[in-house]
N, C-alpha and C positions, 0 to 999 in steps of 0.2 A: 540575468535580470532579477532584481531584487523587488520583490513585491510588499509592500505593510500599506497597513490599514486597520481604520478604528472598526474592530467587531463589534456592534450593539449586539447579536448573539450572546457571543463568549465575552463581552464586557471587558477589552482589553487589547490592543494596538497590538495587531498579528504579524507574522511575516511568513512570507516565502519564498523555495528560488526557483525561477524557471530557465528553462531552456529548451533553446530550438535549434534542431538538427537537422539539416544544414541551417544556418543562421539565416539566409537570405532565399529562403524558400518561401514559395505563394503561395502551394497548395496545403489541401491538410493532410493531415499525417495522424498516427495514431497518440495517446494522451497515455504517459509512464507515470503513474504516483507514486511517491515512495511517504510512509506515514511513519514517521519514528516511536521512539519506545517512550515510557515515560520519564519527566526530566520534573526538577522542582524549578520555582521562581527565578533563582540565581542562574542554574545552567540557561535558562530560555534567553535569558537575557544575556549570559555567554553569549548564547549560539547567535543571538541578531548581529552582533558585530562580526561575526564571521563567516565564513560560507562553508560548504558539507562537501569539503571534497574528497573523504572519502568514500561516501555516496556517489558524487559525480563521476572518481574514476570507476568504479564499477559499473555502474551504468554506460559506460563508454567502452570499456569492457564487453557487453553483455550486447550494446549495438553492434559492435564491430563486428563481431562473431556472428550476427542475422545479416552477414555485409555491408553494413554502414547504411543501413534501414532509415530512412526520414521520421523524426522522430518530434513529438513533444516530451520534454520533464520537468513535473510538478516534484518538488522535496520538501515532505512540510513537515517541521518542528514539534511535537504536539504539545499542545498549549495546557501550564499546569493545568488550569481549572477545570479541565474534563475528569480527571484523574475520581473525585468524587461522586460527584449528583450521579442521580441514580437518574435523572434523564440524557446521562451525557450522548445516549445512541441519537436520542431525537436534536439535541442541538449540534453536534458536529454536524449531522446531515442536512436544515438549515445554515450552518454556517457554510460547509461546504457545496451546496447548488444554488443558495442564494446568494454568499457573500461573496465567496473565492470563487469557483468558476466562471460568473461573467466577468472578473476583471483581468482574464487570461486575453492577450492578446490576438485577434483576428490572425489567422483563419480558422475558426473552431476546427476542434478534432475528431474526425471521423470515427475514433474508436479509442476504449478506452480502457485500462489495465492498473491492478491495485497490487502492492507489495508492503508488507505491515510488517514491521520489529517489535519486535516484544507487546507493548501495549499498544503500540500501533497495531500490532494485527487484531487485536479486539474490535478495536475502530475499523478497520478497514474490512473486517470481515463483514459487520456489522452491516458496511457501504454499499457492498459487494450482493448482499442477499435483496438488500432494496432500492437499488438506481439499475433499473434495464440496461443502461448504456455500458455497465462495467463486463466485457466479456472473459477474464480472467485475473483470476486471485493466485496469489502466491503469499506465504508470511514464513516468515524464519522467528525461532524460539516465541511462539504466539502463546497471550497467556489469556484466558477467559473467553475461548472461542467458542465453547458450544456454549456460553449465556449470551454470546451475542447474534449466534442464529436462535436460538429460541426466543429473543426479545424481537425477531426478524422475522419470523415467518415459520421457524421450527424445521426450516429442512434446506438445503443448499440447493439452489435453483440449477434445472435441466439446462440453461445457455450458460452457466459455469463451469471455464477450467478452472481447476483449483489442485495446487500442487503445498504440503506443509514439507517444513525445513524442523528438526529441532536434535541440536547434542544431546550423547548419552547422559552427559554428566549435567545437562541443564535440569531443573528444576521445572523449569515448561514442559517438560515432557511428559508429567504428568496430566497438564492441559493439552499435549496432543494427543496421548490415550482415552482421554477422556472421550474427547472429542470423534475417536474414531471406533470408538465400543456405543457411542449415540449413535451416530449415525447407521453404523453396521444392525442397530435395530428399527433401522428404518429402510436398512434397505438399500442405503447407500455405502461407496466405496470412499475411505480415504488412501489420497496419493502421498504416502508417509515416507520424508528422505529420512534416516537417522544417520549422524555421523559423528566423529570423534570430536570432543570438546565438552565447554563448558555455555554458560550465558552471554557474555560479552560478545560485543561487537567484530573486535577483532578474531573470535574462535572462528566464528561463523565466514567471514572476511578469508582468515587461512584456510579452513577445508572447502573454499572453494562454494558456499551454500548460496552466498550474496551474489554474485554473478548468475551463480542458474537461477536461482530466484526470480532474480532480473532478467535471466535471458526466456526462460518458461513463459514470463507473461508477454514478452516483447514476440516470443515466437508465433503467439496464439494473437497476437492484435496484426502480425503482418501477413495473414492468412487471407487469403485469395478470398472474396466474399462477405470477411468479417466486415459488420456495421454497426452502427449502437443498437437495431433492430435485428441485429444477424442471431445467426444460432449461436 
């Protein structure tokens, strides 16, 4: 299902794709975002005429292996214009619980899970520290993650799983060190995978990091308990 819509937010005719697993399910089920990396004007407008599949097979992937877990998925494109303003934390988080999720279709999601590429995981992290509802983070080759908990609140919250992905040979990895020499002076643990590769899509794709990614967060929303108010 292909979702667009005029954002007065983001100032700019959005898209997304969802899907629902099983299709003809009544109840609800847990909410999968996946928030991609950043793109300029041309690719956004690429990517509307096509769909992410391969997002979707991973993510089908990353189901199957939780046994074909009932599922919601949200996959969203990120839209240039966040890329700049220096308010982009506060407006994607209006766009995203005012614009985008009430036009998910019935039966809301009992629970709900973030996965962020590249600059999606700044966003998503960012999401992550301030909606209660989200009860697990995951982001592969994530770039500006400890400014987007410190724009957040300055610390990753206690009902946070939170698991990073990032290649040797990525450039991000110096945004995931960063990120876990801050925290470790506060006190907290990063769950840091490193593994062979570079930045691209496909590195991450081949060792395997996008499936557990995807499967980490899905394991942690089909958790006996979990609720948007759970631990």
């Amino acid at each position: 299902m292909r979702l667009s819509f005029w954002s007065p937010e983001l100032g700019l005719e959005v898209f997304a794709d969802f899907v629902r697993e099983p299709r003809d399910r009544l109840a609800p089920a847990p909410l999968l975002v996946w928030l991609g990396g950043a793109i300029g004007p041309e690719e956004y407008e690429r990517r509307r005429l096509s769909t992410p599949d391969a997002v979707l097979a991973e993510a089908e992937t990353a189901r199957c292996r939780c046994g074909s877990a009932p599922l919601d998925l949200l996959v969203l494109s990120n839209p240039p214009v966040l890329l700049e303003p220096e308010d982009r934390i506060d407006r994607v988080l209006r766009f995203f619980v005012g614009e985008l999720l009430p036009r998910l279709p019935a039966p809301t999601s009992n629970a709900m899970g973030l996965v962020g590429n590249s600059f999606g995981a700044h966003l998503a992290t960012a999401l992550a520290c301030r909606m209660p509802a989200v009860q697990a983070l995951a982001i592969i080759a994530g770039v500006g993650l400890w400014s987007a908990i410190e724009r957040s609140g300055g610390a990753l919250p206690s009902r946070l799983a939170f698991r990073a992905f990032v290649n040797e040979d990525d450039f991000a990895r110096t945004h995931a060190e960063e990120l876990r020499r801050e925290l470790a002076d506060r006190g907290q643990h990063l769950d840091l995978v490193v593994r062979a590769g570079d930045h691209p899509f496909a590195d991450y794709a081949a060792n395997g990091a996008v499936v557990d990614a995807l499967g980490f967060v899905l394991r942690h929303l089909c958790r006996p308990g979990v609720s948007p108010s759970g631990p």
